[in-house]
C-alpha atoms as one frame of an Amber mdcrd trajectory, in Angstrom:
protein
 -27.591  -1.468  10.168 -25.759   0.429   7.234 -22.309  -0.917   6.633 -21.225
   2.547   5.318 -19.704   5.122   7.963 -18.776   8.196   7.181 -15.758  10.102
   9.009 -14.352  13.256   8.097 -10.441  11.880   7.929 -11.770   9.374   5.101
 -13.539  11.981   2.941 -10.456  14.299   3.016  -8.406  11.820   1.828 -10.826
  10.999  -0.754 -11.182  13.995  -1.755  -7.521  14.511  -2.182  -6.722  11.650
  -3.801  -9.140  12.315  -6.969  -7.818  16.216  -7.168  -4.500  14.452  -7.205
  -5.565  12.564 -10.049  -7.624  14.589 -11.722  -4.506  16.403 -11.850  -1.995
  13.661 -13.412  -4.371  13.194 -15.989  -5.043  16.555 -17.166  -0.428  16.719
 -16.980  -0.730  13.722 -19.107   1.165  11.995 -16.240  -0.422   8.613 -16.960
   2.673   6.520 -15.549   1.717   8.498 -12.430  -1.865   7.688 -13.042  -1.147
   3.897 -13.671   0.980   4.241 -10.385  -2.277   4.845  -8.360  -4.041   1.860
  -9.209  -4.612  -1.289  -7.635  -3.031  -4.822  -9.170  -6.290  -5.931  -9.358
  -7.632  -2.750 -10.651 -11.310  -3.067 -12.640 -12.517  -0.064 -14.652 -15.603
  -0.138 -16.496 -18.507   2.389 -18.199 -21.743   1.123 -18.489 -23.721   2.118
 -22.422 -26.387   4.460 -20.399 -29.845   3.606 -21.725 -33.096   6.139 -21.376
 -35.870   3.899 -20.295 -39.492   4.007 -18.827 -40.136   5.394 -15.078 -40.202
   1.936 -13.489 -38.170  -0.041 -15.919 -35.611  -0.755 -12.766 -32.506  -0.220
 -15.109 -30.604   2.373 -16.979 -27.655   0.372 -18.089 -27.033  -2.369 -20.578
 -26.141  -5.240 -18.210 -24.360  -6.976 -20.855 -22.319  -3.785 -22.716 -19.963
  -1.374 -21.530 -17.720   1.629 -23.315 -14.590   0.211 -21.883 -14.126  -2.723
 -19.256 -10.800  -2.535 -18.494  -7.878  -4.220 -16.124  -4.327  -3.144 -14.753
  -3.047  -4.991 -18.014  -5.511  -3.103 -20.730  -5.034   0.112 -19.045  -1.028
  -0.322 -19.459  -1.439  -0.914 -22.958  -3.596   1.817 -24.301  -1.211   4.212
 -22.156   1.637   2.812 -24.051  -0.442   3.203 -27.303   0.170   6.944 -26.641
   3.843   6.824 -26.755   3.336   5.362 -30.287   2.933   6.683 -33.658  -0.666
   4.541 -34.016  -2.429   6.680 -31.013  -4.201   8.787 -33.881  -6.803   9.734
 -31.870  -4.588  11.863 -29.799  -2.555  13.633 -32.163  -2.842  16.166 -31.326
  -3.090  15.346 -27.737  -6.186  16.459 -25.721  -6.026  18.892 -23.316  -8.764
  18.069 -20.683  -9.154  19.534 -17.279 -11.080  17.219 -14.817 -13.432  19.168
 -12.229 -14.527  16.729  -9.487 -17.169  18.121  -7.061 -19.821  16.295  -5.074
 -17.362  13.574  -3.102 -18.851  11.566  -0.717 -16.600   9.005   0.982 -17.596
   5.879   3.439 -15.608   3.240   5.161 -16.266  -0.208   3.945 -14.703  -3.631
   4.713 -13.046  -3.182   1.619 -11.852   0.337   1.614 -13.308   3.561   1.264
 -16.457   3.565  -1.054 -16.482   6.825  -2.642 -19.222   8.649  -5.036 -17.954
  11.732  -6.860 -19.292  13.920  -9.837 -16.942  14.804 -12.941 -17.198  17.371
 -15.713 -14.570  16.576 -18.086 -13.510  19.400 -20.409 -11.608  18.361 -23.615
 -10.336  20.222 -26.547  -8.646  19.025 -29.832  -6.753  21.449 -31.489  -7.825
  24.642 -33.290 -11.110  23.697 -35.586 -12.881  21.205 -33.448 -15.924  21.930
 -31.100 -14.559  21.643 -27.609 -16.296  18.980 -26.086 -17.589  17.989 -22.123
 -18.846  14.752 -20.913 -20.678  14.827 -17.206 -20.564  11.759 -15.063 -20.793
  10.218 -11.825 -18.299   7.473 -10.204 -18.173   5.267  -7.977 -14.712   3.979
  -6.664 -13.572   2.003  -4.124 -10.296   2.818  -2.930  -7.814   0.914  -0.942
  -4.959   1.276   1.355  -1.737  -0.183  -0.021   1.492   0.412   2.113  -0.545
   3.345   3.853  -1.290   4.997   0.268  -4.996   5.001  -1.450  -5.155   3.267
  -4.322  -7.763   2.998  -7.073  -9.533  -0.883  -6.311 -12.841  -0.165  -9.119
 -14.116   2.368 -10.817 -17.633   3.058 -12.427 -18.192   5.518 -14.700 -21.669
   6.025 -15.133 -22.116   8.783 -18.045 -24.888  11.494 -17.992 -26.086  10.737
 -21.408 -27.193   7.677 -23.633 -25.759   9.461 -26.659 -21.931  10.530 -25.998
 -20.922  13.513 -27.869 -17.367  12.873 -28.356 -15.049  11.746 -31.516 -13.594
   8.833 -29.172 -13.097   7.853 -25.820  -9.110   7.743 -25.959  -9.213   9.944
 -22.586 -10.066   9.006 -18.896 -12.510  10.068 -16.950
């Protein structure tokens, strides 16, 4: 028996729950961002690999882009605030399109895959840059409200195009 059910109340409020924070980060609301996470909050990007048909992995098991907590996550959005967040000065603008969700009940919460395009642009001479992705979250109710459990960014490409990965997907 599969321990994933889908229902159509879960998905909505999936759904809505990522445009809502799709939308905070693209306002550079990240205290409202941080506000949406769980305490126990775990947010990691595997280094994508390109490997053989068959090879049974396409992830460094061992390596990650970020691997990140509710305390790590607090401090590199209070890095921005600072004069030492070079990377974004000038600040990105980004605009987050998430299509594809899929959302399923779990013991644990709502299990939900979605698919991100993440536009970014730095100012007037750089190449505006996109990174495509899929997630996986699982998302809990706390006090009636979903919150963000674990994320898993799992990037497109082996080779990431962009200057630094001082944004969020």
């Amino acid at each position: 028996m599969n321990p994933l059910r889908y229902t159509e109340p879960d998905h909505q409020d999936a759904h809505q729950f990522l445009v809502e924070e799709a939308a905070l980060l693209d306002r550079h609301d990240f205290a409202g961002w941080l506000a949406l996470m769980c305490d126990d909050i775990r947010y990691v990007m595997p280094v994508r690999v390109t490997t053989a048909r068959g090879a049974a992995f396409d992830a460094l098991a061992d390596m990650g882009h970020f691997d990140e907590d509710l305390y790590s996550l607090r401090k590199r959005v209070d890095r921005f605030a600072t004069e030492h967040a070079w990377t974004e000065d000038p600040p990105s603008r980004t605009r987050h399109f998430v299509t594809n969700v899929r959302a399923f009940a779990t013991g644990d919460g709502l299990l939900v895959e979605s698919s991100v395009l993440l536009f970014r642009s730095r100012g007037d001479t750089r190449e505006a840059e996109t990174v495509s992705a899929g997630r996986t979250d699982l998302l809990r109710r706390v006090g009636g409200e979903l919150r963000l459990a674990r994320r898993e960014v799992q990037v497109d490409e082996s080779v990431l195009r962009t200057q630094n990965l001082a944004i969020f997907l």
